[in-house]
PDB file of N, CA, C and O in Angstrom:
ATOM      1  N   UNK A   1     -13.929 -10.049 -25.598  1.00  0.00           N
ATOM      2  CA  UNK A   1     -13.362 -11.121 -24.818  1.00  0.00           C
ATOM      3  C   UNK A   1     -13.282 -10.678 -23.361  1.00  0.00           C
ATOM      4  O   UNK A   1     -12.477  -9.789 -23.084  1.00  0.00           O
ATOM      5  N   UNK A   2     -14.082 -11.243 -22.349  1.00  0.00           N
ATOM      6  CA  UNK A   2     -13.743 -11.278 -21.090  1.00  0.00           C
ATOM      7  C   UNK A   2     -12.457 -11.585 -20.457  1.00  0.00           C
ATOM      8  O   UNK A   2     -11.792 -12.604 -20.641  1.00  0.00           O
ATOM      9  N   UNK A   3     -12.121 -10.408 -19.544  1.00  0.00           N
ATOM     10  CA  UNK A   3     -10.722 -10.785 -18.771  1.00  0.00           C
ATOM     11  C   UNK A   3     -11.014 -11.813 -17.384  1.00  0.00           C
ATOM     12  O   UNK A   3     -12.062 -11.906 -16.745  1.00  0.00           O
ATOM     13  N   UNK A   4     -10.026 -12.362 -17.218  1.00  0.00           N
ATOM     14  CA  UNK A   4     -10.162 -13.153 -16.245  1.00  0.00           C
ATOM     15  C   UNK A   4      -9.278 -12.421 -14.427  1.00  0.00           C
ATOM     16  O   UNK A   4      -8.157 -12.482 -13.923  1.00  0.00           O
ATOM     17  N   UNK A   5     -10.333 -11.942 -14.132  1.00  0.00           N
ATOM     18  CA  UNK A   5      -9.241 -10.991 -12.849  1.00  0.00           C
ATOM     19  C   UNK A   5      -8.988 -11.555 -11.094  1.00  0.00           C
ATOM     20  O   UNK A   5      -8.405 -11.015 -10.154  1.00  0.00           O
ATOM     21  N   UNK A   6      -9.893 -13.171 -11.239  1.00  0.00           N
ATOM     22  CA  UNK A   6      -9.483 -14.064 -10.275  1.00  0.00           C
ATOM     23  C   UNK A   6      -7.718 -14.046  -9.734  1.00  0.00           C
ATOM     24  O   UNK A   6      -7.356 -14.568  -8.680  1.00  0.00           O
ATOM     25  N   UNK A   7      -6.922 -13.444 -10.554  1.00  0.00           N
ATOM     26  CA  UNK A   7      -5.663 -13.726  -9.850  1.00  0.00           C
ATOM     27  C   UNK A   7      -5.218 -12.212  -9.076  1.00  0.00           C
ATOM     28  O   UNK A   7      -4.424 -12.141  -8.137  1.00  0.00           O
ATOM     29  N   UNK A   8      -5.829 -11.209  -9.621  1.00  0.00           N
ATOM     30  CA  UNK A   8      -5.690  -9.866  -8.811  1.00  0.00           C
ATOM     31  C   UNK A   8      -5.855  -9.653  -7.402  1.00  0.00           C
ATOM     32  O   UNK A   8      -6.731 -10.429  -7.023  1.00  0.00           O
ATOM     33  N   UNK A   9      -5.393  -8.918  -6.389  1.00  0.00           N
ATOM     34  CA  UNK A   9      -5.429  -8.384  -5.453  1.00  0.00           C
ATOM     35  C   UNK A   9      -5.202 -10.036  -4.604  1.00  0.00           C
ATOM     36  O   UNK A   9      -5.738 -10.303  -3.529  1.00  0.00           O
ATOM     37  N   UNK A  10      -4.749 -10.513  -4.994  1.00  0.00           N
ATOM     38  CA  UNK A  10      -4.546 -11.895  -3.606  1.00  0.00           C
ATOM     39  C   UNK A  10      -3.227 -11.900  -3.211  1.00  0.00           C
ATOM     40  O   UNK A  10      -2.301 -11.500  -3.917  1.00  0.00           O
ATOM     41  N   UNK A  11      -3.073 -12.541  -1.607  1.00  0.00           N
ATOM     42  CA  UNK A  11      -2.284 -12.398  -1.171  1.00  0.00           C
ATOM     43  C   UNK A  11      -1.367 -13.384  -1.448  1.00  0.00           C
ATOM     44  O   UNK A  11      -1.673 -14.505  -1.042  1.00  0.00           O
ATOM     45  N   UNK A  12       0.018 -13.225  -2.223  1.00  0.00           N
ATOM     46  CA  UNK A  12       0.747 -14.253  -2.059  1.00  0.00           C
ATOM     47  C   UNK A  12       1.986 -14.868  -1.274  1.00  0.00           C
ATOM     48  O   UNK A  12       2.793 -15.773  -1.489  1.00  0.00           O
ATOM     49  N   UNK A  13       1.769 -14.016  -0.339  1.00  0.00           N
ATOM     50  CA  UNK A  13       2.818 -13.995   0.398  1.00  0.00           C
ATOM     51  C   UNK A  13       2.115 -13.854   1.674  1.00  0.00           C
ATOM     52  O   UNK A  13       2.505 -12.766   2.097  1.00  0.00           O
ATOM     53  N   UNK A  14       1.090 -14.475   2.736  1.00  0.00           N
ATOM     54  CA  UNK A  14      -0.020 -13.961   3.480  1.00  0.00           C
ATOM     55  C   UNK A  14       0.934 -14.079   4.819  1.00  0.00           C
ATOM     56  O   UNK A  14       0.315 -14.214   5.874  1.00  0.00           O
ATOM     57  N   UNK A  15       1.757 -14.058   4.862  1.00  0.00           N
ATOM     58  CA  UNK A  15       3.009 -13.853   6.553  1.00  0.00           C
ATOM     59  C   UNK A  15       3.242 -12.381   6.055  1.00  0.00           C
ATOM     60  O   UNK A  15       3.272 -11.618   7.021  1.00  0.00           O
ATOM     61  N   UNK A  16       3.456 -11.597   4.579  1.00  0.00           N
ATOM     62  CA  UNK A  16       3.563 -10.232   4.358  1.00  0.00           C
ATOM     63  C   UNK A  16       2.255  -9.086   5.022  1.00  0.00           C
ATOM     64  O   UNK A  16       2.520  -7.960   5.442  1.00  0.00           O
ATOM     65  N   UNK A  17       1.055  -9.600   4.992  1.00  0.00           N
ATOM     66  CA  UNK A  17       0.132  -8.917   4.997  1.00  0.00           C
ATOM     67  C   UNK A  17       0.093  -8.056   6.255  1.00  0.00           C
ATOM     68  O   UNK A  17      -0.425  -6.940   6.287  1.00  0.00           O
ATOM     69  N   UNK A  18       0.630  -8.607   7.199  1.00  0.00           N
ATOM     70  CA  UNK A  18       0.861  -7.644   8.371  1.00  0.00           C
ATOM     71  C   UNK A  18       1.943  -6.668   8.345  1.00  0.00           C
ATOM     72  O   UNK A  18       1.816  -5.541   8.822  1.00  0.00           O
ATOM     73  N   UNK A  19       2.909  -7.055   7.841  1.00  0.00           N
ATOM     74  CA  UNK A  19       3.595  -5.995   7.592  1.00  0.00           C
ATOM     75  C   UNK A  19       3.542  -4.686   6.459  1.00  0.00           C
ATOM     76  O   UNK A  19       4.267  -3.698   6.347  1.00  0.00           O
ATOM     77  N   UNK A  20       2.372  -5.138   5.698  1.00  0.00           N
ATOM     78  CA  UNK A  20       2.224  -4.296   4.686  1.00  0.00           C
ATOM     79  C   UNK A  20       1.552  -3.322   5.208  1.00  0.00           C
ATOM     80  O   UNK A  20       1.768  -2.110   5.215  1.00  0.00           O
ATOM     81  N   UNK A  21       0.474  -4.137   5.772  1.00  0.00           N
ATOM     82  CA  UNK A  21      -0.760  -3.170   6.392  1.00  0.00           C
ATOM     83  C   UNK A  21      -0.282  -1.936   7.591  1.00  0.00           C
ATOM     84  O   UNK A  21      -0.910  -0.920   7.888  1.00  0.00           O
ATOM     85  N   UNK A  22       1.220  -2.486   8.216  1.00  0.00           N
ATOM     86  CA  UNK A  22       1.838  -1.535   8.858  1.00  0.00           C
ATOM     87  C   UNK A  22       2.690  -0.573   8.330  1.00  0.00           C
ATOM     88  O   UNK A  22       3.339   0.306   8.897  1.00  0.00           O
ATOM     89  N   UNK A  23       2.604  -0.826   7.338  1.00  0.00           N
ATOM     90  CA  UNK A  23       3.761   0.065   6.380  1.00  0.00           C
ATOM     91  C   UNK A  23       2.653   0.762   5.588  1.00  0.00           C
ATOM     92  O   UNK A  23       2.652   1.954   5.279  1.00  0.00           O
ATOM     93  N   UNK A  24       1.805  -0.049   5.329  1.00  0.00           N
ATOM     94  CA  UNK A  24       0.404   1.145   4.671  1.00  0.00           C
ATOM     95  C   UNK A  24       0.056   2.172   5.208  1.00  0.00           C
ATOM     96  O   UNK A  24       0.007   3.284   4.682  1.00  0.00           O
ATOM     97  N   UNK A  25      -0.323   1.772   6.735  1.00  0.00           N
ATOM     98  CA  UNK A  25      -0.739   2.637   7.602  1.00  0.00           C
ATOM     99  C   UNK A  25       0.295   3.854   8.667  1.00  0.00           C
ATOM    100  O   UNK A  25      -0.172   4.483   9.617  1.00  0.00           O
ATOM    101  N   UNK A  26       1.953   3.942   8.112  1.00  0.00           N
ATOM    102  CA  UNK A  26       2.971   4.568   8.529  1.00  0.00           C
ATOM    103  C   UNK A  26       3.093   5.553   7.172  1.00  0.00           C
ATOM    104  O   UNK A  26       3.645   6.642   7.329  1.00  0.00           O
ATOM    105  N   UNK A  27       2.609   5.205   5.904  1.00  0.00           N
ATOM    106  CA  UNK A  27       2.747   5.976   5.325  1.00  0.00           C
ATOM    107  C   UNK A  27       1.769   7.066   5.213  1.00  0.00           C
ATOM    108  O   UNK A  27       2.009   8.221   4.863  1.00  0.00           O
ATOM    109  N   UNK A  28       0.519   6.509   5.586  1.00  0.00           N
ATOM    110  CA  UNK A  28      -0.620   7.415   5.623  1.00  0.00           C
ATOM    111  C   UNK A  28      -0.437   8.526   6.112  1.00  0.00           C
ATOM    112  O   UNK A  28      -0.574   9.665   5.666  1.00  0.00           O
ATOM    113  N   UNK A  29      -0.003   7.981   7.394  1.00  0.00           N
ATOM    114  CA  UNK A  29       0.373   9.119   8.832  1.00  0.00           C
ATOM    115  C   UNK A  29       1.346  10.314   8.025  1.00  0.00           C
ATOM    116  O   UNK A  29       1.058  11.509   8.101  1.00  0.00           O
ATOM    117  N   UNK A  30       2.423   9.854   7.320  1.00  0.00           N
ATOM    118  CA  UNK A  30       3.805  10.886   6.754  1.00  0.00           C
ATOM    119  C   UNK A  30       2.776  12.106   5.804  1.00  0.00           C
ATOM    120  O   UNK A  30       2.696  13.331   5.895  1.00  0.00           O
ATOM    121  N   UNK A  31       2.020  11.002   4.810  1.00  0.00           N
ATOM    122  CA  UNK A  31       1.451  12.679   4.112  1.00  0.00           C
ATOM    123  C   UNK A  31       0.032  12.640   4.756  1.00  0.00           C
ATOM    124  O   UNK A  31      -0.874  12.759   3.931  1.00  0.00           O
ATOM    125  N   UNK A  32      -0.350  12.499   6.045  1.00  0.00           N
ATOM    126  CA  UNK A  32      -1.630  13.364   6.418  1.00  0.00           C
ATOM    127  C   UNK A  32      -2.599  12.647   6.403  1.00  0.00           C
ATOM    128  O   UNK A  32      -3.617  13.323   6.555  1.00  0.00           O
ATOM    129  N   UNK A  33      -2.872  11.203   6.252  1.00  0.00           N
ATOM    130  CA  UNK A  33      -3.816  10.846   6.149  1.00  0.00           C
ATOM    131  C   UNK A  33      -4.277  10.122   7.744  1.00  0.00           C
ATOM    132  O   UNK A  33      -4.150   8.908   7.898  1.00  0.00           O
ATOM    133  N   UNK A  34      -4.640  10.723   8.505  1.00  0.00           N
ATOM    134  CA  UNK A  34      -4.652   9.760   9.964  1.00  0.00           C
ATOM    135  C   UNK A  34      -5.719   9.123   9.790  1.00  0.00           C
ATOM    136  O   UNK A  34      -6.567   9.476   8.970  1.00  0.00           O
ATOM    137  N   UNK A  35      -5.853   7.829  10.731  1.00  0.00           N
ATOM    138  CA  UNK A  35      -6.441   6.736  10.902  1.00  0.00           C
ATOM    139  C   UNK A  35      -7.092   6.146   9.554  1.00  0.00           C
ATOM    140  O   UNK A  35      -8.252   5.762   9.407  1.00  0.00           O
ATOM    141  N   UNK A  36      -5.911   6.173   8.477  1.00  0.00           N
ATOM    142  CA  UNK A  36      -6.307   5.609   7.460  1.00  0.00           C
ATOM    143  C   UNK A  36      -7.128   4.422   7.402  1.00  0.00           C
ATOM    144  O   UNK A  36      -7.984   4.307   6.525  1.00  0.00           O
ATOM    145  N   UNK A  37      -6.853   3.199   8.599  1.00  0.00           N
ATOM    146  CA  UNK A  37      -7.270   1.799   8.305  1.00  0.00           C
ATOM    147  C   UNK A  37      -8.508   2.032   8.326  1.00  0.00           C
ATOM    148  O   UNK A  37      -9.169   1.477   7.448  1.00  0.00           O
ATOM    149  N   UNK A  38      -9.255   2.953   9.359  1.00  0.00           N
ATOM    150  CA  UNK A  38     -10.480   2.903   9.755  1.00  0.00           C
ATOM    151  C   UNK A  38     -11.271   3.493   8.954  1.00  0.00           C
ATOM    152  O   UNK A  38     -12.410   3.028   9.012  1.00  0.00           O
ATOM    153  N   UNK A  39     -11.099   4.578   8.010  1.00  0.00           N
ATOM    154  CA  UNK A  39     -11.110   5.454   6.870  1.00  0.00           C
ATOM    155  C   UNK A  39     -12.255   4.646   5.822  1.00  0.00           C
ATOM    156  O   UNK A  39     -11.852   3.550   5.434  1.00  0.00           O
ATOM    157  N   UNK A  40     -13.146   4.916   5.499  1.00  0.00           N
ATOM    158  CA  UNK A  40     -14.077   4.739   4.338  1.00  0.00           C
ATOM    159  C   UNK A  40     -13.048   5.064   3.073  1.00  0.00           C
ATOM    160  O   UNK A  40     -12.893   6.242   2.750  1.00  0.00           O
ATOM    161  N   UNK A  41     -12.434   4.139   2.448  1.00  0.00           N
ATOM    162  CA  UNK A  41     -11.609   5.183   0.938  1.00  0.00           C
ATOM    163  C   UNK A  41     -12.020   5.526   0.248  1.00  0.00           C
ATOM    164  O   UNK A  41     -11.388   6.384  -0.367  1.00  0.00           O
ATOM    165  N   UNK A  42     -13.566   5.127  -0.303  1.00  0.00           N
ATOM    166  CA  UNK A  42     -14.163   5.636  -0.894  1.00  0.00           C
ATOM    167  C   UNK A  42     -14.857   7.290  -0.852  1.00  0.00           C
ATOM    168  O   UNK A  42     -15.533   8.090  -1.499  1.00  0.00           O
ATOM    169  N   UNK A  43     -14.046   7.073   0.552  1.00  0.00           N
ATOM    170  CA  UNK A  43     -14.649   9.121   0.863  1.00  0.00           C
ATOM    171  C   UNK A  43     -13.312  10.037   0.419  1.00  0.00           C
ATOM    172  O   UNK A  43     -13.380  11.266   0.468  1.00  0.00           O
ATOM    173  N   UNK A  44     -12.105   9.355  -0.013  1.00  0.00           N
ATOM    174  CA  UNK A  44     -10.751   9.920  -0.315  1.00  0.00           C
ATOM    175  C   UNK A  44     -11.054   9.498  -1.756  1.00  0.00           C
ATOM    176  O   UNK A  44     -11.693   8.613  -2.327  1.00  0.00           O
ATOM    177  N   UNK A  45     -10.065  10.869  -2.168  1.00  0.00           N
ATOM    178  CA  UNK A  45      -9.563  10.858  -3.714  1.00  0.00           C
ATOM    179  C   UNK A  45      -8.956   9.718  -4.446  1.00  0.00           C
ATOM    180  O   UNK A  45      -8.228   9.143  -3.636  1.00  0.00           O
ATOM    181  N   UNK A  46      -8.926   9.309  -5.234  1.00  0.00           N
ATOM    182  CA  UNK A  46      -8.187   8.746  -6.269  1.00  0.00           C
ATOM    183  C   UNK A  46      -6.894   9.318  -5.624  1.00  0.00           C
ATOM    184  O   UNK A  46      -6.321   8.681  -4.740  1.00  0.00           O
ATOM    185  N   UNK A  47      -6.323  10.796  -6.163  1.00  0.00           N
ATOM    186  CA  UNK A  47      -4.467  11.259  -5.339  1.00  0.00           C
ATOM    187  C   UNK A  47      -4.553  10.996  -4.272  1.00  0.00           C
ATOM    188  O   UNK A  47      -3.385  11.197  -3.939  1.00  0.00           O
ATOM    189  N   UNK A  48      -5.233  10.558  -3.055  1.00  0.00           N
ATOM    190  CA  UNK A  48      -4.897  10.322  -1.673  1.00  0.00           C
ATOM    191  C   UNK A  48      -4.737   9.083  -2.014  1.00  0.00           C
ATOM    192  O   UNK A  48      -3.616   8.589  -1.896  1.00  0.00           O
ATOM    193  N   UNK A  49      -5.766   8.351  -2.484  1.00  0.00           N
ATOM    194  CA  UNK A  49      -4.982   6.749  -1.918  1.00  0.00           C
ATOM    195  C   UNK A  49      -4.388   6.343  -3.010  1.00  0.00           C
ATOM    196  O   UNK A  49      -3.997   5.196  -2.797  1.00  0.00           O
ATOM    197  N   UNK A  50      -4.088   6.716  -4.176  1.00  0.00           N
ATOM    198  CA  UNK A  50      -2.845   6.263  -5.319  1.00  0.00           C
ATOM    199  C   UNK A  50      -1.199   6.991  -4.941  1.00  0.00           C
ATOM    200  O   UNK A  50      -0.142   6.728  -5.516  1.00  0.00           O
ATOM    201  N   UNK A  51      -1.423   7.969  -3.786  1.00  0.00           N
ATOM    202  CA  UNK A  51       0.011   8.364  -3.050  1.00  0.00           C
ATOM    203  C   UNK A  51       0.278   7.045  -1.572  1.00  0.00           C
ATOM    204  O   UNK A  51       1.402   6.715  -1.194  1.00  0.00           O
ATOM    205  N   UNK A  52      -0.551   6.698  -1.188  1.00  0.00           N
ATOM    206  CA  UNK A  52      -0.483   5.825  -0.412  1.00  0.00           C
ATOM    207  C   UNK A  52       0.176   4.689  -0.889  1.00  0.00           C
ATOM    208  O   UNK A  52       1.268   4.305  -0.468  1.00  0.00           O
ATOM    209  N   UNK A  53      -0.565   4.080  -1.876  1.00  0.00           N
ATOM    210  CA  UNK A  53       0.333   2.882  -2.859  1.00  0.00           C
ATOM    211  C   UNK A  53       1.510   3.303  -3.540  1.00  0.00           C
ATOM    212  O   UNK A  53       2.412   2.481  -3.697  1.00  0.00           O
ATOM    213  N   UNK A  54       1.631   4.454  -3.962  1.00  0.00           N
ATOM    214  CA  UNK A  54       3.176   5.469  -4.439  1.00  0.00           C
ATOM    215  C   UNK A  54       3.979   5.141  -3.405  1.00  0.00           C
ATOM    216  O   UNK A  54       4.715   4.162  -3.526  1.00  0.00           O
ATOM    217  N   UNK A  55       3.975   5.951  -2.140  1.00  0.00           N
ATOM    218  CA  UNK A  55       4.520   6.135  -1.042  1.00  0.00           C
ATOM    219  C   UNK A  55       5.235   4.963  -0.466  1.00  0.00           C
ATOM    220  O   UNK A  55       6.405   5.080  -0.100  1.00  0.00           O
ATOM    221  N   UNK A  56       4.518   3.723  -0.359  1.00  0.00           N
ATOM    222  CA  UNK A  56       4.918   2.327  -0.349  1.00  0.00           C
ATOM    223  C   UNK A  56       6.239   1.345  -1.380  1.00  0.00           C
ATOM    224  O   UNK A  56       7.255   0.669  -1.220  1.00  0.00           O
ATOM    225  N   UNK A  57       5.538   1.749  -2.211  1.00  0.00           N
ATOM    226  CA  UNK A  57       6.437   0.897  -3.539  1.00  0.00           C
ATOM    227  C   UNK A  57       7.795   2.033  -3.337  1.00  0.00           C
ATOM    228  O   UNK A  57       8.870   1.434  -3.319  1.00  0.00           O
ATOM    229  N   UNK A  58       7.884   3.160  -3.224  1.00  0.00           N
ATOM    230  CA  UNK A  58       8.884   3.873  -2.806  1.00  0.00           C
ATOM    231  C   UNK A  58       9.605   3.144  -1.810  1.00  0.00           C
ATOM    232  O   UNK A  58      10.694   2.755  -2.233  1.00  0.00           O
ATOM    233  N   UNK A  59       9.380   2.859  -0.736  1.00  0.00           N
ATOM    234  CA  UNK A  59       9.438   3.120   0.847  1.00  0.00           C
ATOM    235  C   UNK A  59      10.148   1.497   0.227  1.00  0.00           C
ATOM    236  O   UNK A  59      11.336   1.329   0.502  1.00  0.00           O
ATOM    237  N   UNK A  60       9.666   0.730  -0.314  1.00  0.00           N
ATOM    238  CA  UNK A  60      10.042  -1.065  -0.377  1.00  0.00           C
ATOM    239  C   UNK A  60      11.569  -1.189  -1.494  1.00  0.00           C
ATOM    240  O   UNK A  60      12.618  -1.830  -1.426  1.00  0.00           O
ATOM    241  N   UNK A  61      11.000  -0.225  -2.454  1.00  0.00           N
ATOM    242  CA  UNK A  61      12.818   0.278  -3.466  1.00  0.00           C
ATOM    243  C   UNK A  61      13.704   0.986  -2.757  1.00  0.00           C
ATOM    244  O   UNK A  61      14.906   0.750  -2.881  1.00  0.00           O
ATOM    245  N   UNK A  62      13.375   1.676  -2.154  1.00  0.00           N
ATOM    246  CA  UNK A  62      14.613   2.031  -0.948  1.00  0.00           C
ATOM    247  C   UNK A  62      15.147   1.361   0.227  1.00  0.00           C
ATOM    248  O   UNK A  62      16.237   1.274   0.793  1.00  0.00           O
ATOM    249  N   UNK A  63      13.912   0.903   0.385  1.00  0.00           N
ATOM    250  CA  UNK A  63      14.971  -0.423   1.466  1.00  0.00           C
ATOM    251  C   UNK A  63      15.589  -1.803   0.881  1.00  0.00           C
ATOM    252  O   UNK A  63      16.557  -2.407   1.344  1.00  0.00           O
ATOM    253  N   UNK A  64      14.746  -2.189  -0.330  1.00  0.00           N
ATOM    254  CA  UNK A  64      15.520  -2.760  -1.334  1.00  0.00           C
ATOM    255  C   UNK A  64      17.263  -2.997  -1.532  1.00  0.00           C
ATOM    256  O   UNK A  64      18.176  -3.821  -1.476  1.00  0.00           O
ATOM    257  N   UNK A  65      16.917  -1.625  -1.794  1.00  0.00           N
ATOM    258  CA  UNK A  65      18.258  -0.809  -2.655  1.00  0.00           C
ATOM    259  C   UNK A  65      19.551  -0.414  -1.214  1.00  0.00           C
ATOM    260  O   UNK A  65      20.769  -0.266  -1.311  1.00  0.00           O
ATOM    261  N   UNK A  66      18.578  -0.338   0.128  1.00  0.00           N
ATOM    262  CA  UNK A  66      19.687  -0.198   1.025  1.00  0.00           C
ATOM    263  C   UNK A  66      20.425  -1.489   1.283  1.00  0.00           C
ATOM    264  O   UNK A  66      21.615  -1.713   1.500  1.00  0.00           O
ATOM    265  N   UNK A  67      19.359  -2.278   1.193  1.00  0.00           N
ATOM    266  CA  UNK A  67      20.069  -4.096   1.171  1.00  0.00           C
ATOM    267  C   UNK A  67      20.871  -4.695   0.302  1.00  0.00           C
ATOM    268  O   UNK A  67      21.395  -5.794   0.490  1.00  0.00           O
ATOM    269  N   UNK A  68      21.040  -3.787  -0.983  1.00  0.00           N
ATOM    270  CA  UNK A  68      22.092  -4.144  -1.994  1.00  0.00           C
ATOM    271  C   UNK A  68      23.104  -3.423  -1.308  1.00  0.00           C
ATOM    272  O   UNK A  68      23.785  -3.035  -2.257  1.00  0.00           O
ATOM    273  N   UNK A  69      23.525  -3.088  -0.515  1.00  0.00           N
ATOM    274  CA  UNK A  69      24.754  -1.949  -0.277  1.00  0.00           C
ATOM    275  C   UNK A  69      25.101  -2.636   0.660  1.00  0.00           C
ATOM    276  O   UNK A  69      26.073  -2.307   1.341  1.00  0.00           O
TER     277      UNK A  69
END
């Protein structure tokens, strides 16, 4: 049975996308990755850019979690 993956990677929130992409690219900078945007990813590891998406979902539960307080 074929999956259907038309709903993956879209933006649903497209007023977020700038801010993500700045928060993508602030995390890069923290563990080492400079001028990530411009970056081929396909020339980086799987652990470089699956810490990038780590690093983020972190970075969004902690400010989360500072906004519950």
């Amino acid at each position: 049975m074929a999956s259907n993956n038309s709903g993956r990677n879209r933006t649903l929130v497209p007023e977020a996308k700038q801010g993500l992409n700045r928060l993508k690219t602030e995390v890069a900078s923290e563990i080492g990755l400079q001028d990530y945007e411009s970056q081929d990813k396909g020339n980086l590891s799987s652990r470089q850019n699956g810490s990038v998406g780590g690093y983020m979902v972190k970075h969004m539960i902690e400010n989360y979690e500072q906004g519950l307080k």
